[in-house]
DRENSEMI-52361 format. One record per residue (C-alpha): residue in one letter; x, y, z; chain. Coordinates in steps of 0.1 Angstrom, whole numbers. Layout:
// residues N
  resn     c1     c2     c3  chain
     a      X      Y      Z      A
...
END
This chain:
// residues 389
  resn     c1     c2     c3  chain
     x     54    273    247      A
     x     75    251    266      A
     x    117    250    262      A
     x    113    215    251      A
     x    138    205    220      A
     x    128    179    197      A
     x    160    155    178      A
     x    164    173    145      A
     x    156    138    126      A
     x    118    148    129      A
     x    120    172    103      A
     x    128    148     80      A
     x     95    129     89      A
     x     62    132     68      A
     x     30    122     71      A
     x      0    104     49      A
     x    -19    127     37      A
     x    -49    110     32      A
     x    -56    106     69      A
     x    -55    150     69      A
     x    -80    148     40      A
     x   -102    126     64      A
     x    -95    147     95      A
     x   -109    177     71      A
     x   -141    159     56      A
     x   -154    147     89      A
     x   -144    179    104      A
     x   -169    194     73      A
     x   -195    164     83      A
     x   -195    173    119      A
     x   -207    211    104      A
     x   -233    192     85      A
     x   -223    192     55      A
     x   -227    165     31      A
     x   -196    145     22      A
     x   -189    120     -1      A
     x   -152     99     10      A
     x   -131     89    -20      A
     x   -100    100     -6      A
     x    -93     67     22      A
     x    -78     38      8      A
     x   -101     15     28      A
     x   -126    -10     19      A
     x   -162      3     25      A
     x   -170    -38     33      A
     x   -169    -53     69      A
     x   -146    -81     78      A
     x   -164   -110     67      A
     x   -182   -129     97      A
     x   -164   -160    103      A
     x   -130   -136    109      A
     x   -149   -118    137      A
     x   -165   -148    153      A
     x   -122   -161    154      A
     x   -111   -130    171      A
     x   -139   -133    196      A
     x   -132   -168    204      A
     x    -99   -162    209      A
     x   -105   -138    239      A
     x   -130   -162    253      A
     x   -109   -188    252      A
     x    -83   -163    272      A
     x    -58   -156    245      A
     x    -46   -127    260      A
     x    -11   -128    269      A
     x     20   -119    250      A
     x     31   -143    217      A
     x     62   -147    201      A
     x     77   -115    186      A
     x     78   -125    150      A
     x     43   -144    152      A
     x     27   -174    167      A
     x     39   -206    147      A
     x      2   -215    138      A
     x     -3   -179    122      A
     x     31   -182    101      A
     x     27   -216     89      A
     x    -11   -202     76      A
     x      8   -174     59      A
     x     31   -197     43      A
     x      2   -225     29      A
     x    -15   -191     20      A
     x     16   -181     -3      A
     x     18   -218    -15      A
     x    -16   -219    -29      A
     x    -15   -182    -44      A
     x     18   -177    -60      A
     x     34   -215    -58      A
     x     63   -210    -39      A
     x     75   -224     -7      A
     x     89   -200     22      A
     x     96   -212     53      A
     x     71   -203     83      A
     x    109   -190    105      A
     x    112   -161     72      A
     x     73   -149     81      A
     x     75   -120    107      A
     x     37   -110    118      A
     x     34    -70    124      A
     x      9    -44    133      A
     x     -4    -39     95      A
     x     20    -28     65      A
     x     40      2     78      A
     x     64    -16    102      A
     x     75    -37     73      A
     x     85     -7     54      A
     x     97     14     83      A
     x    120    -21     93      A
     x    128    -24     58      A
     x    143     12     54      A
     x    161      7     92      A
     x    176    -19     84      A
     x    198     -3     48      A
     x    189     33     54      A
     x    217     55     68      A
     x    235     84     52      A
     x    255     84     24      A
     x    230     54     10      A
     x    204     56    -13      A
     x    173     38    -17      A
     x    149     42    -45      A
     x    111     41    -45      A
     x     83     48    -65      A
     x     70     83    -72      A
     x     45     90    -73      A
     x     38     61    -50      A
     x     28     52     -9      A
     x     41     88      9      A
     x     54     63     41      A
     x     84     53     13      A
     x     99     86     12      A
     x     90     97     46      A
     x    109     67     60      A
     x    139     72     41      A
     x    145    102     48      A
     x    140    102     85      A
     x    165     74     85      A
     x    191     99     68      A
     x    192     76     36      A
     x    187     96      1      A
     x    157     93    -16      A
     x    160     86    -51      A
     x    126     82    -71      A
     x    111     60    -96      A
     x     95     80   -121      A
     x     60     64   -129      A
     x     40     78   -162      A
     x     16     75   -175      A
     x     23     64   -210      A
     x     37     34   -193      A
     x      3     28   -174      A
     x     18     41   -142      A
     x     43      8   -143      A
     x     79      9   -137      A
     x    103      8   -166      A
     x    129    -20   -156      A
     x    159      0   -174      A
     x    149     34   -161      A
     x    154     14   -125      A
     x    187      2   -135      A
     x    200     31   -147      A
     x    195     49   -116      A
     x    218     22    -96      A
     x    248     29    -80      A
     x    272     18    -56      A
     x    256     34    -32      A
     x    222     18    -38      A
     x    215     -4     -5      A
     x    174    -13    -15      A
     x    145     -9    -39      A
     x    112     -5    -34      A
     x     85    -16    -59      A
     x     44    -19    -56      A
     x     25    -36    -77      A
     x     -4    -36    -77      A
     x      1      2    -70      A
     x    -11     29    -45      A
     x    -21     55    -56      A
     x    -22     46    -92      A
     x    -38     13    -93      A
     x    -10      8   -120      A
     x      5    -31   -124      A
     x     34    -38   -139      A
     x     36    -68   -162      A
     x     60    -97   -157      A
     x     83    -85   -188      A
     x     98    -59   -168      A
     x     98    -76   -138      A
     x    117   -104   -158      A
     x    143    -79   -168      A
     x    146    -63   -134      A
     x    156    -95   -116      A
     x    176   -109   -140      A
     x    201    -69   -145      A
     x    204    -72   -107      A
     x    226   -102   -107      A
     x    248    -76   -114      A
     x    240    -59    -84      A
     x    240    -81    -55      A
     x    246    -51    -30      A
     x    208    -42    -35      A
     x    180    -55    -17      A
     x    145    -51    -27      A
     x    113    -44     -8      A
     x     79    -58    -25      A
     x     50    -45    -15      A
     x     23    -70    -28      A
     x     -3    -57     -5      A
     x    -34    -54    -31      A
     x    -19    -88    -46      A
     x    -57    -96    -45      A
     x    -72    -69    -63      A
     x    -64    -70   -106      A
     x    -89    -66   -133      A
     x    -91    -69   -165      A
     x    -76   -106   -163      A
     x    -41    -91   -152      A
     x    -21   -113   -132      A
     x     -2   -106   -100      A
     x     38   -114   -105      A
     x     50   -121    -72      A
     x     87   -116    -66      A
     x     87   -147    -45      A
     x     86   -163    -77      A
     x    120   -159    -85      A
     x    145   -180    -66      A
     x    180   -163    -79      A
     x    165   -126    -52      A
     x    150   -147    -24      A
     x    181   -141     -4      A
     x    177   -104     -8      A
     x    141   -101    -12      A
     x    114    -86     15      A
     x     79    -92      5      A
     x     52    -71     20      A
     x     14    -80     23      A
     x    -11    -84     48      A
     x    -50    -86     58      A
     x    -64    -51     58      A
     x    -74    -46     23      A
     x    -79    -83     10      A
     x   -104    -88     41      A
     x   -112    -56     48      A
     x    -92    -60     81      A
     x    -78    -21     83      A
     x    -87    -16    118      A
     x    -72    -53    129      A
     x    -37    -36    123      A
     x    -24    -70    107      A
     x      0    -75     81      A
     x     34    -97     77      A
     x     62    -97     52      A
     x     88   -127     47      A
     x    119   -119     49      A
     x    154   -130     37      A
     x    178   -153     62      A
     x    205   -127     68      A
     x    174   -105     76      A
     x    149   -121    104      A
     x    170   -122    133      A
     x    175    -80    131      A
     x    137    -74    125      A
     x    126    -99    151      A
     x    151    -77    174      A
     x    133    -46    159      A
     x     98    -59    165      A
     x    110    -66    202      A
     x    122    -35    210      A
     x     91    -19    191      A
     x     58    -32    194      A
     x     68    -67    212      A
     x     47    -86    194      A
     x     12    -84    176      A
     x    -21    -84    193      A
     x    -27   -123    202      A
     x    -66   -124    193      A
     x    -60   -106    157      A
     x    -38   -134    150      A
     x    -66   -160    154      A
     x    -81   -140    130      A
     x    -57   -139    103      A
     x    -56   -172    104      A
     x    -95   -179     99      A
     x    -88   -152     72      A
     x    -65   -178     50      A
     x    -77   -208     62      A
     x   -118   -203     54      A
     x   -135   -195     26      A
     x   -127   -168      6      A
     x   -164   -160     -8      A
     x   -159   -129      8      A
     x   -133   -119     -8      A
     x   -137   -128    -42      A
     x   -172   -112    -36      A
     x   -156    -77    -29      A
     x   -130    -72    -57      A
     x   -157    -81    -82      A
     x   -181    -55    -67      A
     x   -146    -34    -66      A
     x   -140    -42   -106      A
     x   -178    -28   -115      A
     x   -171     -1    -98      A
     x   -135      4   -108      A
     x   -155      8   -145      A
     x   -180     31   -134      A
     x   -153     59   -116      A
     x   -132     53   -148      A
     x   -160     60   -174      A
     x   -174     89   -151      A
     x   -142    104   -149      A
     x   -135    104   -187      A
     x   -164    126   -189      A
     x   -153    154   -170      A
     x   -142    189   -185      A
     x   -102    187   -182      A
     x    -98    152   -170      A
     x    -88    119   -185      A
     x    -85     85   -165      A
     x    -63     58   -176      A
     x    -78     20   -171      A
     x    -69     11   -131      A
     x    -55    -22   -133      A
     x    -54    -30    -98      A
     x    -60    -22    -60      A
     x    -90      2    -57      A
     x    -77     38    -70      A
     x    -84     58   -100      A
     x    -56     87   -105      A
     x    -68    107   -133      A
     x    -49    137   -151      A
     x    -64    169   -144      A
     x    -38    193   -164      A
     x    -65    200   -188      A
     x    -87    219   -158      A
     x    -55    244   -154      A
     x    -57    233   -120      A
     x    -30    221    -98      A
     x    -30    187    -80      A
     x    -37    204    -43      A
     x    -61    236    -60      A
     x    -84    204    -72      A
     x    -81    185    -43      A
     x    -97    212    -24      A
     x   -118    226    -45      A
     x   -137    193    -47      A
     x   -136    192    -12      A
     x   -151    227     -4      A
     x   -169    234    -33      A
     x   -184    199    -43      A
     x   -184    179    -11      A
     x   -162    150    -21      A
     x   -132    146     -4      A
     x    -98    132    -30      A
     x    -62    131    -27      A
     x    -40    153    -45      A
     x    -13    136    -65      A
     x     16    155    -47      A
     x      7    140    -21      A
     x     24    110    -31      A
     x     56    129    -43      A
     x     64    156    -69      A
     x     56    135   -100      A
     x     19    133    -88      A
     x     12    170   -100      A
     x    -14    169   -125      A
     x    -34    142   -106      A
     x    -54    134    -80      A
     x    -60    102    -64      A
     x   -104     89    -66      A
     x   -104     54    -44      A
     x   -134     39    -54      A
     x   -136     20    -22      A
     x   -172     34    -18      A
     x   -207     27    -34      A
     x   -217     28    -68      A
     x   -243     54    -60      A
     x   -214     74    -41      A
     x   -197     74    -69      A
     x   -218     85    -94      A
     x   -234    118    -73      A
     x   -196    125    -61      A
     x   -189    126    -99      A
     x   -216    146   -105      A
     x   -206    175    -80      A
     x   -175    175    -95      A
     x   -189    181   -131      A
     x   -209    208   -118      A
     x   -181    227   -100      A
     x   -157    223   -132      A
END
């Protein structure tokens, strides 16, 4: 071993453990054994064609230099028509800061309100990065219980009452990772309008499967209400509306106060965003969006099939997913815990899942299914399961 001495703020750093899942079920494929994936959160679909072709074309045509840190102005303004014509809000192309995919948002997000003796609540169980984040900045983490019996939504009062002075930011997802749970506009309503009594606290959106509901739900953007925009950061992105993971593409806009320290952040951390992707984002949200509507319907038959399956199991019950493309069924009822499931499916039935503690302490009893993966996956990797329970 070497003397070297690592800064004690590593400790406080996690990791997403769905990427050690994967690590262990192509480790298990390499052996050759026979593995079914619903444990990624990644769309199964290529990036439609006319995305590619942009990308290409953009290095032909020698795009290879550096661009601005927060994004080139043709990419931002696309962004900004994009939001227009989704949610029907204006933002202004200078609050759009273009990043490597959704993670710098949240890790710039936390940096920028995250220091000790502050807190900053997230959801639990909910994206691993939150908690991770805060607590390598030295900020306390203070969770967001999401049950169940509420549909895995957040509970606007439960939120409030957990607000104190030192409360610097909030973090909400909906739709939400890893419990494809949505929360409807009613508490979103009552959120906004409590926290005119708290305008200390900023809040974080992350409205990365804004795309992806079923069931005729609808997506509630917090851009959609005026009286936070001064205090709001809204997250989404590219990599699972066009199946753009790889691409490493995403963007949030950001309050005034706010864009001159991230710019500064991005500058001093990644410079700026690869100059041919951004040609391709913009192709993304300026062509047609076939694609797109194409994969969340195959995504919806699906997200009926996993739920159905599920139901069937000895031990298990699956609330409806409302949105994204997880399924995050309770498995009390097979007297196993979260990370005892999790591998036994694994090792035993040759489908790699997600235990729910993965995605804090509240996710015991559940394990995440994505159902980014065929039909026929599905089905057999169901099957297994039933066989080993």
């Amino acid at each position: 071993m070497s003397g070297l001495i690592f800064a004690d703020s590593l400790s406080r750093l996690g990791t997403e453990s769905a990427f050690t899942i994967l690590a262990r079920a192509q480790a298990l494929a390499a052996e050759g054994r026979d593995i079914i994936n619903l444990g990624i959160g990644q769309p199964d679909f290529k990036t439609p064609e006319h995305i590619v072709e942009a990308g290409i074309r953009a290095l032909r045509d020698g795009h290879h230099g550096y661009t601005p840190a927060n994004g080139t102005p043709a990419l931002r303004e696309a962004v900004a028509a994009d939001l227009h014509r989704r949610h029907g809000v204006e933002v202004n192309p200078d609050n759009v800061v273009v990043v490597p995919g959704g993670k710098p948002t949240m890790f710039f997000a936390v940096l920028l309100f995250g220091q000790p003796g502050v807190e900053i609540m997230y959801p639990n169980p909910g994206f691993p990065i939150y908690e991770s984040v805060i607590r390598y900045s030295g900020a306390t983490p203070v969770p967001i219980s999401l049950k169940e019996e509420n549909d895995f939504a957040f509970s606007a009062d439960e939120v409030l009452a957990q607000i104190t002075p030192a409360t610097r930011l909030i973090i909400i997802n909906s739709p939400a990772n890893p419990t494809g749970g949505v929360t409807p506009r009613a508490e979103i309503d009552k959120l906004v309008a409590e926290l005119q009594d708290h305008p200390h606290v900023a809040l974080m959106s992350d409205e990365i499967y804004s795309n992806m509901l079923y069931g005729g739900r609808e997506h509630v953007s917090l851009l959609q209400y005026p009286e936070i925009r001064d205090r709001l950061i809204m997250l989404d992105g590219w990599s699972k509306t066009y199946a753009m993971t790889g691409w490493r593409l995403g963007y949030a806009v950001w309050p005034d106060d706010a864009v001159e320290h991230v710019t500064r952040l991005c500058i001093n951390d990644h410079s700026c965003v690869n100059a041919a992707a951004q040609f391709a984002g913009i192709a993304a949200l300026e062509g047609p969006q076939d694609a797109v509507r194409d994969m969340v319907q195959e995504f919806d038959a699906r997200r009926q099939v996993i739920v159905r399956e599920l139901n069937t199991l000895p031990g298990v019950t699956c609330t409806d997913a409302a949105g994204a493309f997880y399924a995050f069924p309770n498995i009390a009822g097979t007297g196993m815990s979260s990370a005892e499931a999790q591998n036994l499916f694994l090792d035993q039935a040759g489908v790699a899942t997600v235990a729910g503690t993965s995605f804090g302490a509240f996710g015991e009893g559940y394990v995440r299914f994505s159902y980014a993966n065929s039909t026929e996956n599905i089905l057999e990797a169901i099957s297994r399961i039933r066989k080993v329970l």
